[in-house]
C-alpha positions as CSV (number, residue, x, y, z in Angstrom):
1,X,141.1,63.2,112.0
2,X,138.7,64.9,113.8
3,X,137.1,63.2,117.5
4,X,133.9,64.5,119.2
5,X,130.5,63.3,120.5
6,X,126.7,63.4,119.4
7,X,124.0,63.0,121.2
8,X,120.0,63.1,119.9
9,X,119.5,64.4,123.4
10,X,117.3,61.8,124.6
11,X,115.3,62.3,127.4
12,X,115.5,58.2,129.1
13,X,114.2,58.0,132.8
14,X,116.7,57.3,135.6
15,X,117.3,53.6,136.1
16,X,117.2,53.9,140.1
17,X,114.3,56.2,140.0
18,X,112.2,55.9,136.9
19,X,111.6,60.3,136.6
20,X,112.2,61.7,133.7
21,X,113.6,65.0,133.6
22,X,112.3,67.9,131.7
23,X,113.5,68.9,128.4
24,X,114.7,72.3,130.1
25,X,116.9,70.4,132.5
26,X,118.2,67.9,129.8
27,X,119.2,71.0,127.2
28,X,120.6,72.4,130.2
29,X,123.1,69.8,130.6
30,X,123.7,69.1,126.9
31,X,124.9,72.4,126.7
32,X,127.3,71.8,129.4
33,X,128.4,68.7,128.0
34,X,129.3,70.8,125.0
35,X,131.4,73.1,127.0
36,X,133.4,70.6,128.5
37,X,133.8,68.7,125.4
38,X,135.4,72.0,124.2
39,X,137.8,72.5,127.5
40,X,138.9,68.8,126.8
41,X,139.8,69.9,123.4
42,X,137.1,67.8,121.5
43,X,137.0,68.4,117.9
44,X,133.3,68.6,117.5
45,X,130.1,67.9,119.0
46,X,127.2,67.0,117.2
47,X,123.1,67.4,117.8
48,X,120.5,65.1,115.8
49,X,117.0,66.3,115.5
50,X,113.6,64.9,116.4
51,X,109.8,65.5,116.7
52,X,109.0,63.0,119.4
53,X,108.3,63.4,123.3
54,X,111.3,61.5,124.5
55,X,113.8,63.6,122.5
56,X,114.5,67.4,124.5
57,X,115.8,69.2,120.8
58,X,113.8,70.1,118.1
59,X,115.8,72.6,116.9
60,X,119.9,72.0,117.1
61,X,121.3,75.0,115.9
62,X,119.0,77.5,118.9
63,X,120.5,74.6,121.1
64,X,124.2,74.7,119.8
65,X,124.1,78.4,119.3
66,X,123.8,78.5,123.1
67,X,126.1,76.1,123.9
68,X,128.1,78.4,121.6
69,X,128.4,81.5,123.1
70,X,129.8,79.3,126.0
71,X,132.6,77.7,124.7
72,X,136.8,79.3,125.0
73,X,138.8,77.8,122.0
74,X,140.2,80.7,120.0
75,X,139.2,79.2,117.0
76,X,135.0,78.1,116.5
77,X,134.4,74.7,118.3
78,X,132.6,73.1,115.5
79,X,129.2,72.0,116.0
80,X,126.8,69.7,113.8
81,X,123.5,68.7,113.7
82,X,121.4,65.9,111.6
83,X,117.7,65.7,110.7
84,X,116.0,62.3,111.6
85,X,113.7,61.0,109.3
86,X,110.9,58.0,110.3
């Protein structure tokens, strides 16, 4: 058995404050969810992929390519990603 996290990297504004943040800032800290998922010996962390203004990733694997190059394990932290169709 295998645990992780996914995320579609969703860009929702703050419930106290109603900003959004950028798509920058929000790939930002999905990668950094990614290396920390790795430190706390996560299995695997997968990215979905959309088109739409309130999702930051259009392209999962330039996104989990740089969270790559971040993460420790001595073997590959495996990373997934899903197209979205609607």
């Amino acid at each position: 058995m295998e645990i992780g996290l996914t995320t579609f990297v969703e860009t929702t504004s703050d419930v106290k404050t109603g900003k959004v943040i950028s798509h920058a800032e929000r790939i930002r800290e999905v990668v950094e969810e990614i290396v920390l998922a790795d430190e706390l010996g996560l299995d695997v962390f997968g990215v979905g992929e959309h088109h739409r203004k309130d999702y930051a990733c259009s392209a999962p694997a330039v996104l989990l390519a740089a969270a790559a190059a971040r993460t420790k394990k001595n073997s590959p932290f495996k990373c997934s990603y899903s197209f979205v169709f609607r």
